[in-house]
N, C-alpha and C positions, 0 to 999 in steps of 0.2 A: 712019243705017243701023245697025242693031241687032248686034254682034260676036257673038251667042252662036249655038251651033253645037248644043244641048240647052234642052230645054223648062228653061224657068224659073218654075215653077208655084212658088209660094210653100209650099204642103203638100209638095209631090215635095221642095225642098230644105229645108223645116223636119225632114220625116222623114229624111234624113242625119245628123240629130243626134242622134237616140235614143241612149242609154247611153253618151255623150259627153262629153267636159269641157266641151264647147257646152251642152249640157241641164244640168248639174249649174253653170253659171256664169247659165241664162235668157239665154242667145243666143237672141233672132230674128231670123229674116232677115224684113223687114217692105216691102220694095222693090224692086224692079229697073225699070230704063230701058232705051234701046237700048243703054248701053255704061257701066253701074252699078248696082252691088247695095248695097243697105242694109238693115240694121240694128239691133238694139237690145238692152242689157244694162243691168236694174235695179244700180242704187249700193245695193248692201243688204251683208249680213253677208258673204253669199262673196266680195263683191269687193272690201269693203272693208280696207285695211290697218290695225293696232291703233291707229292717230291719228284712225280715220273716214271716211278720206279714200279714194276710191277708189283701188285697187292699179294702180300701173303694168303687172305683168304681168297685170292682169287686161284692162286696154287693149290692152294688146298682143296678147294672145286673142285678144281681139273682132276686132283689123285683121285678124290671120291667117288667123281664120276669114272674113273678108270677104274679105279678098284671095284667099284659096287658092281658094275657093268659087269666084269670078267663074273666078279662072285656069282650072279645069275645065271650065266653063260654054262655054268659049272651046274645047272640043277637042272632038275626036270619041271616048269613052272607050273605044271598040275596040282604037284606035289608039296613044291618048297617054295621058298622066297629065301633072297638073303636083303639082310637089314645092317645097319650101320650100329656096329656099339661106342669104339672110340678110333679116335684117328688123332697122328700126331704128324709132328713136319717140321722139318729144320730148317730156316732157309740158310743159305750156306752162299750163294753170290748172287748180287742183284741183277735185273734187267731191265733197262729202259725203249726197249724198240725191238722190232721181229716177232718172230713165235718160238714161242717153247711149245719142248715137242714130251710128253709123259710115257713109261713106259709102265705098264703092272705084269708083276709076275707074284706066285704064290709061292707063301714062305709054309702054308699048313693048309690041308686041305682036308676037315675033320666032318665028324655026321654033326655037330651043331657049332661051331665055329670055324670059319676061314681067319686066315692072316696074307696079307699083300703087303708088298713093296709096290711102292712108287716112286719111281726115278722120274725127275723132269729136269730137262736137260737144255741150255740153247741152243740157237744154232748149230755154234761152233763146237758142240756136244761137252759144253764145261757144265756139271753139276750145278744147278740153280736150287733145288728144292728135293729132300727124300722124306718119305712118308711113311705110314706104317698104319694100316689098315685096319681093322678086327671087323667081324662081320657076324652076328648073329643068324644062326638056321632054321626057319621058325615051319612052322607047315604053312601052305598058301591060304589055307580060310583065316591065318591071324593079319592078313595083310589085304586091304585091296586093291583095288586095279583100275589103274585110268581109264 
């Protein structure tokens, strides 16, 4: 049974990104399921750190923006907003070239905190980075809007 509570059209949430650190990193959202969004941020010059290797916080990005992303997806934005409280991230094997592809799925889905996983994976779908999300449920007049 599918948690989202807003269209998940792949263009409607790729156009959220415009003049973004999302756009300026090549975040795309490349996926959704009944109860996960994915995906994907080239290993090139923005992301990469001065060894080659892809930047941790440029990982972390990418969960955020998967995580936060799904969180919204999950309210009625009338009503709610979800907000970032903490987020953490292991990295676990490096990458120097391609894309890594992120997946989020929810670990809790509560009236005023979510929790997400973020799986980002490469290619060859070996574990690069896992996440862990928290996300604050605030009502929408505590938040504004682009």
């Amino acid at each position: 049974m599918a948690i989202w509570k807003q269209d998940t059209s792949l263009e409607r949430l790729n156009g959220w990104s415009r003049s973004t650190l999302m756009e300026a990193l090549g975040i795309q959202l490349t996926a959704t399921g009944d109860d996960w969004l994915q995906g994907t941020m080239p290993v090139d010059q923005r992301t990469q750190q001065p060894y080659g290797l892809l930047h941790g916080g440029a990982s972390v990005a990418l969960a955020e923006t998967l995580g936060s992303t799904a969180a919204m997806l999950t309210l009625d934005p009338a009503k709610e907003r979800a907000v970032g409280l903490d987020i953490n991230a292991n990295h676990v094997r490096g990458v120097t070239s391609g894309t890594v592809t992120g997946t989020a799925r929810p670990l809790h889905l509560g009236r005023s905190t979510q929790v997400w996983e973020i799986r980002i994976e490469d290619e060859q779908g070996k574990l690069v980075c896992i996440s862990r999300l928290t996300m604050a449920v605030v009502p929408a007049t505590a938040v504004g809007t682009r």
